[in-house]
N, C-alpha and C positions, 0 to 999 in steps of 0.2 A: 209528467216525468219524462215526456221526451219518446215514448215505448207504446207507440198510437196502436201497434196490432196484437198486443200483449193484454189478455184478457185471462185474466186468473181468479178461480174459483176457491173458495173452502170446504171442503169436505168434511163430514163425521159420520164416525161408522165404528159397527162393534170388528173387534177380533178377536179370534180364539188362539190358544196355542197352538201349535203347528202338530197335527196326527190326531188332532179333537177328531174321535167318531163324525161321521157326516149325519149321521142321525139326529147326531146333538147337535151339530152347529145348523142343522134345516129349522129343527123346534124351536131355537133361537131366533134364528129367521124369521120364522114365521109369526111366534108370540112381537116381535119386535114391530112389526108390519101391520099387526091387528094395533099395538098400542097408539102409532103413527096416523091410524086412522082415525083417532080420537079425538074431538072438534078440541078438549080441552087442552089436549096437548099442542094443536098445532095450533091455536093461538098462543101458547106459553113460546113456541119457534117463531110464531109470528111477530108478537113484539119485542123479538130480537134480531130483527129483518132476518129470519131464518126460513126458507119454507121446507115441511117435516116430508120428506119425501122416502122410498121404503125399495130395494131393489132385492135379488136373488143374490144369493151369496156367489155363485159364479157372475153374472154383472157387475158386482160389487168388486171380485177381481178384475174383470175388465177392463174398470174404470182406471182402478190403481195404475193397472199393467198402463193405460193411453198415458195417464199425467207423468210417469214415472218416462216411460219414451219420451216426453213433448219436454220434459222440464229437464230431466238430467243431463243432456247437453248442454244447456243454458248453464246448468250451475257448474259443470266441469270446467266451461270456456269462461264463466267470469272469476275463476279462483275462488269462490265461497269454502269458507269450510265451519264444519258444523263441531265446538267443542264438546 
């Protein structure tokens, strides 16, 4: 495509509504993390070139917060818009 240093990932991840108790979105977490760990489930990710990987719910923002820094430049400067 021309974009040799452009190396872009897919993510999926749970979210909650925004003021979910932290209680409840940790349990979530954490049930989510133990399922991840399950050989059956991650070859169900596997043969979907997926690998089932499991972070903390603040990581999990972190991530967001980097791609949303690294990529929304990109999309402001090439005129994308999302209908």
């Amino acid at each position: 495509m021309g974009l040799p240093d452009i190396d872009g990932v897919n993510v999926f991840g749970l979210y909650a509504p925004a003021r979910t108790p932290a209680e409840v979105v940790d349990r979530i977490a954490k049930a989510s993390a133990e399922i991840l760990k399950q050989q059956e489930v991650r070859d169900i990710f596997a043969k979907q070139g997926m690998t089932a990987e499991s972070s903390t719910p603040d990581e999990f923002e972190a991530l967001n917060r980097s791609h949303t820094e690294r990529w929304a430049p990109i999309a402001r400067a090439s005129g994308v818009r999302i209908n």
